[in-house]
N, C-alpha and C positions, 0 to 999 in steps of 0.2 A: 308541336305539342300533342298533336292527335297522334299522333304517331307511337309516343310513349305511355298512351293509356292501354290500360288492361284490357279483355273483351270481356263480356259476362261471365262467360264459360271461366277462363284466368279465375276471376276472381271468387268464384264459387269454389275453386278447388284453394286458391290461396287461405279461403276460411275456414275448411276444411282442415288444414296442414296446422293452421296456427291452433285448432280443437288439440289436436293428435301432439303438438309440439309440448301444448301446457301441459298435456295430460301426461306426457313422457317426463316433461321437467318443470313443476309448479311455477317455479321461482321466475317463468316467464311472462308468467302472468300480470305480474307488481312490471316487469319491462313495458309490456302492452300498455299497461294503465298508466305509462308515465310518455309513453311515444306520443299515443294518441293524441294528447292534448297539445303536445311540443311543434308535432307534426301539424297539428292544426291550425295552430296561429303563423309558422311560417305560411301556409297555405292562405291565410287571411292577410298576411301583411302584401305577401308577395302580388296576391291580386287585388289588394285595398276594397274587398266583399264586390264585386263589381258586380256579380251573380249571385249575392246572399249564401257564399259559401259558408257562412258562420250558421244558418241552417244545416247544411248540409253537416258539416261536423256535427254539430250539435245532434242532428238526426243519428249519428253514427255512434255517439255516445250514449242515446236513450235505449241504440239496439244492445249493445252490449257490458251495458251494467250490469244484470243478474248474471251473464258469465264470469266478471270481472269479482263479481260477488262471491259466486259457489265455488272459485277456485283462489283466493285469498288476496284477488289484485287490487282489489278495493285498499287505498290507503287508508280512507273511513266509509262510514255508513254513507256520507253527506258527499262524496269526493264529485258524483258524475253530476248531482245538483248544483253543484257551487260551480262547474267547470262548463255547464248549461248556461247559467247566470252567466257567469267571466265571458261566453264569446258568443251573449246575445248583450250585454254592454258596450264590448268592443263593436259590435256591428251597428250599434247604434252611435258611435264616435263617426264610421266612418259613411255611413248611410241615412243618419239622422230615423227620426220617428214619426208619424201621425200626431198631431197636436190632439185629434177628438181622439187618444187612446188615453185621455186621463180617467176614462172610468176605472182604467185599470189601475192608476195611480193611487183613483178615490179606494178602490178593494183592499189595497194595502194599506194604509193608511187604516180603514176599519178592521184590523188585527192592531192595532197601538193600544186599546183600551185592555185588550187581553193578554197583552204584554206586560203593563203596569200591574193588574189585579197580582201575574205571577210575580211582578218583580218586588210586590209587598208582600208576599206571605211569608209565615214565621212558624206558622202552626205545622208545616210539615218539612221532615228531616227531607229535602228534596235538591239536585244540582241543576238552579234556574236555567243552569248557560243550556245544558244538554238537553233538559227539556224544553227551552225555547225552538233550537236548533233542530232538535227531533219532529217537533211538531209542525213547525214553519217552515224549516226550507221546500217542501213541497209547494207552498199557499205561495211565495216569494217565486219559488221559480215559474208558477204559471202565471204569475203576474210580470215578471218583467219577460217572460216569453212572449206573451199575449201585445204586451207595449212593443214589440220590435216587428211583431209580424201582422202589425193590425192593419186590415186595408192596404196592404205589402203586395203590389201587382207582382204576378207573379204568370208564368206558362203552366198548364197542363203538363206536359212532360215534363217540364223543370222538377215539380211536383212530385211527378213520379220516382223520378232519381232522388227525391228527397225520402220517401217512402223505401225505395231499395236500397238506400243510404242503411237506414235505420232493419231491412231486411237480414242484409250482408252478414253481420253480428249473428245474428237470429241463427243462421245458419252453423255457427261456429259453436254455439250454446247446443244444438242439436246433437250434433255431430261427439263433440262433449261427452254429451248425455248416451250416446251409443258405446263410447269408447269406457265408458264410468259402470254402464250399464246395458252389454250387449243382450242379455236372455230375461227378460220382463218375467217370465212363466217364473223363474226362479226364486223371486223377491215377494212376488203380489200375492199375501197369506189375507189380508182380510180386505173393506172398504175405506178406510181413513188414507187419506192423503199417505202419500208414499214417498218418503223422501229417498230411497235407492236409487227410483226414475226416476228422481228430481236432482241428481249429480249430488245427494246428501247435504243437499239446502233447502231452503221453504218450499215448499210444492205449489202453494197459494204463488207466490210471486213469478218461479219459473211458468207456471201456465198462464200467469196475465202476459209475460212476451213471447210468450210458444202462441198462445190465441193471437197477440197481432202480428206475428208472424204467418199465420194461418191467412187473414187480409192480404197481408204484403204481397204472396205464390200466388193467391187466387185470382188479385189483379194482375199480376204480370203473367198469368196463362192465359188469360180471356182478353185483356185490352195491349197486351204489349207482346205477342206473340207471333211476332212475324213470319216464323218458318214453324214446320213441322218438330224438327228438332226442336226450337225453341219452347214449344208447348209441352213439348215432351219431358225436357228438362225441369221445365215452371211446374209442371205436373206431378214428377215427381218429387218436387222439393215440397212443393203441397201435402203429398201422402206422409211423406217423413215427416215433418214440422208438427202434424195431425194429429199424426201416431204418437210422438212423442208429448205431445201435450195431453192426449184423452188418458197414457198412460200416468200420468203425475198425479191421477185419482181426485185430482184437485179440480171442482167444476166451475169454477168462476171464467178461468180465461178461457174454456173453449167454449160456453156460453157466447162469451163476449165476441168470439170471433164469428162463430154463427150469428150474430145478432148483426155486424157488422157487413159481413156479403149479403146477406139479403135487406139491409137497409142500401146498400149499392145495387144490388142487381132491381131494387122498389124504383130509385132514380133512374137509372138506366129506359127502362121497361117505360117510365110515364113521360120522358123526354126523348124516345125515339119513336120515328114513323112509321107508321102503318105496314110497311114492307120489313123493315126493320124487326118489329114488335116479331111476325112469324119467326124470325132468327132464334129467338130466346126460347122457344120449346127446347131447340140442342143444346143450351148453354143451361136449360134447367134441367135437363134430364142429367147431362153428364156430371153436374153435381149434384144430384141426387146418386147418381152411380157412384161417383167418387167415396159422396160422405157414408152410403151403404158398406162399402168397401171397408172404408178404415174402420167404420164403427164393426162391423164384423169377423176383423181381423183382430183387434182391439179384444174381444170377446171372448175370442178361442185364445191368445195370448193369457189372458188373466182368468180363463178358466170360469167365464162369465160372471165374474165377481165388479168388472166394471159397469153390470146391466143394474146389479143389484145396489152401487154405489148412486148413481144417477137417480132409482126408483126412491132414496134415502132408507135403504137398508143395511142390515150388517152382513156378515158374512154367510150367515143360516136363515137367512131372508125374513126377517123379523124389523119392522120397522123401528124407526130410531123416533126418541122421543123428541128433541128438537131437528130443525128442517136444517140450519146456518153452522153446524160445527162448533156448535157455543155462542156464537154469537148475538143473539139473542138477548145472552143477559148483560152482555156488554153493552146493548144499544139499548134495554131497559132504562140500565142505570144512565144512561149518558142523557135521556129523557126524563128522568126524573130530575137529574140535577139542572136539567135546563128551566124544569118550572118551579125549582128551590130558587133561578138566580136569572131570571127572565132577560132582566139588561144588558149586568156585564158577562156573563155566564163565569164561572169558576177561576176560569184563567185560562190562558195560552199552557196544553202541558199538562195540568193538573187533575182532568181528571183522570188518570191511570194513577193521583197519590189517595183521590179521594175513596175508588174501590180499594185500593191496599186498606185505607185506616176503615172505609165500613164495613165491607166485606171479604174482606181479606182476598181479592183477587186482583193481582199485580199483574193487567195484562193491557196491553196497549189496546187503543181502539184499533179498528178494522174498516168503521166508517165515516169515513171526512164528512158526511151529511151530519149525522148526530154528535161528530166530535164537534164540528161547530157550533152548533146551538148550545151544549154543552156547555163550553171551553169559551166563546165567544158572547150568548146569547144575541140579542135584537141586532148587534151588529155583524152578527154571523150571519143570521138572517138577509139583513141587505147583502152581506156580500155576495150568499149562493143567490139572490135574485139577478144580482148583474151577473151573474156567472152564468145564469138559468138564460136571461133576455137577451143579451148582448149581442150573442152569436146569431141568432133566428133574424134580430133586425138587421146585421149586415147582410143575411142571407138572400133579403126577399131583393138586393138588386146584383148577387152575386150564386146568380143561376149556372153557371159554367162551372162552378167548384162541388165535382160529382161526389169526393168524399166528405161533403161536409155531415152528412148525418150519419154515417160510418165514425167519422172521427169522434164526434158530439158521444156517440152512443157506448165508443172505446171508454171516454172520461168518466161518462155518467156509472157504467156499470161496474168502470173499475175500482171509481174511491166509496163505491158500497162494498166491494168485498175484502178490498185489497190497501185502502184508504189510500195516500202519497207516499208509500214508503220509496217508490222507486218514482224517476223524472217522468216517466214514460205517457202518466194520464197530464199532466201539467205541459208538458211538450204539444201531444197529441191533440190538447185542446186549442193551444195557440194555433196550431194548423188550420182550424174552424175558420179562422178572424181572416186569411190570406185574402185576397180580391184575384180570385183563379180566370185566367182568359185560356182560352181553346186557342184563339189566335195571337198573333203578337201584340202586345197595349203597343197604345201610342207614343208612350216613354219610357223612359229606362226600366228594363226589370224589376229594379231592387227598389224602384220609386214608391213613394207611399202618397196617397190623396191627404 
């Protein structure tokens, strides 16, 4: 069996080819999107999850949704959510669950009340099924994600592959984006989000997984770098991934990804030894060279219209009058209707009908923080509390799992910009909940306390 697996290298250039493949003939893309999951579950029968490969797929689904997306392979909006859900179900068929993961039971469960409020209204010409659907399958899939991988012994480097799982994709989305969009200088006329470098899809989206993809190269150059080559290559998938995402003008995910190496490099730094500790001057310097690098290349590509984008200006360096891209008034509204309807809040869904009929703006939220209070009211509130607590209490006796405030901080900062539209914060979060050992546990991998 070892024998017939790919090497790193293979499979960096295999993602590459399938970038260049869609880009040459779309229609390969709806192929991809249909293998995947086929591919997947013989892969899960075949080894009955013995090693939680229903993560591992799962992982490789959440990396290449937004390409599956921007190049039309998405059978719907909801396709890599429900197929998340299908083979974190299956893996609990076949590896059972944590019995104390019912809080995450109890979490769903507190979306029923805002499912009724929607499934009574009359007042608005509105399609329940889609905006139930729309709104929910994110809440749903980090909930039964969270129930499969909660206290889920697992290895550090298992870990990792589950992380380069979800990288692999990333690479191909990249790659993509080069071939969609080889000359940046040619497209980038002002500071608003750009969807040329964004393969002529959302730019907000393509940069929440270009940013954790930015995570994914930057661990595998500094803790999984065996050889020189090796760094080399992790290295420059880094600078690429980088580049492409600071160019999508879009700042939320490379925010996020910044936010996320240095909540790694925070843990690293406060759980190594004194000999150790002198190590990380070279591991900060070089990414301080590195991220000087892209950010300055980045610059003279867009003709420093990316300095002034970041500063929140426009094109002629004049500041903008909101900071959020509009959003702002989006989360206004979502606060006011929360203290119109404290309880049940509005519905599951409805408030995007409630600006259409009071202010005539038809535009989905952006923040799963305020759509829930919103949409859910007091029992939104409980839910983002266990959502907020949960993880911190597993945390204090599961010190070996180095990405957990990386992963925490992917969730938190992505359903404020970027809300659930994609698996990737709902996935990312269940990662938290894992019971990571550096060594082997004492039982099966895939066992749960």
């Amino acid at each position: 069996m070892k024998g017939t697996r790919l090497s790193y290298i293979s499979l960096i250039l295999l993602h590459c080819l399938i970038a260049l493949s869609v880009f040459i003939v779309p229609l390969l893309s709806k192929l991809y999107a249909l293998l995947i999951p086929i591919v997947g579950f013989y892969i899960v029968y075949r080894t009955k999850n013995r090693n939680n490969e229903v993560i591992l797929i799962s992982a490789y689904l959440v990396g290449v949704e937004v390409f599956l997306r921007m190049t039309g392979g998405n059978l719907n909006n909801e396709y890599v959510k429900f197929n998340v859900i299908f083979f974190m179900l299956v893996g609990m068929i076949y590896s059972n669950f944590s019995i104390n993961a019912f809080v995450y039971w109890f979490f769903m469960i507190l979306l029923v009340p805002g499912i009724i409020i929607t499934s009574t209204q009359i007042d608005f010409d509105v399609d329940i099924k889609k905006a139930l659907v729309f709104n929910l399958s994110g809440p749903v899939c980090l909930g039964i994600c969270s129930i499969y991988m909660f206290k889920r012994k697992i290895l550090f480097s298992q870990l990792q592959n589950i992380v380069v799982a979800i990288g692999l994709p990333i690479i191909t989305t990249a790659s993509y984006l080069f071939f969609y969009n080889p000359s940046v200088k040619d497209v980038v006329t002002g500071t608003q989000s750009n969807f040329e470098t964004s393969g002529g899809f959302g730019p907000n989206q393509v940069s929440t997984i270009l940013g954790l993809g930015i995570f994914v190269f930057f661990t595998q150059m500094i803790l999984f770098s065996k050889s020189k080559k090796a760094m080399i290559i992790n290295g420059v998938l880094l600078l690429f991934v980088s580049y492409r995402a600071v160019v999508t003008f879009s700042r939320g995910g490379v925010i996020t990804g910044v936010v996320m190496i240095s909540c790694l490099l925070l843990l690293l730094y406060a759980f190594s030894s004194a000999k150790v500790k002198g190590k990380f001057v070279v591991v900060f310097v070089l990414t301080a060279l590195m991220g000087i690098g892209i950010w300055t290349y980045s610059s003279i590509q867009t003709s420093g219209l990316i300095e002034k984008r970041y500063a929140n200006e426009d094109g002629k360096g004049r500041a903008k009058k909101d900071r959020l891209g509009g959003r702002e008034q989006i989360i206004d509204s979502e606060i006011k209707l929360f203290f119109e309807n404290p309880i049940t809040g509005v519905g599951a869904g409805m408030g995007k009908e409630y600006r259409r009929e009071s202010f005539g703006l038809e535009v989905a939220s952006h923040n799963e923080i305020t759509r829930m209070l919103a949409e859910h009211g007091f029992f939104g509130i409980l839910g983002l509390l266990l959502l907020f607590i949960t993880p911190f209490i597993l945390y204090i006796n599961n010190r070996q799992h180095l990405y957990f405030l990386s992963f925490f901080m992917f969730w938190l900062l992505t359903i404020n910009h970027a809300a659930m539209r994609t698996a990737a914060p709902a996935f990312v979060y269940a990662l938290t909940l894992l019971s990571v050992h550096i060594k082997i546990p004492q039982k099966a991998e895939n066992s749960v306390d």
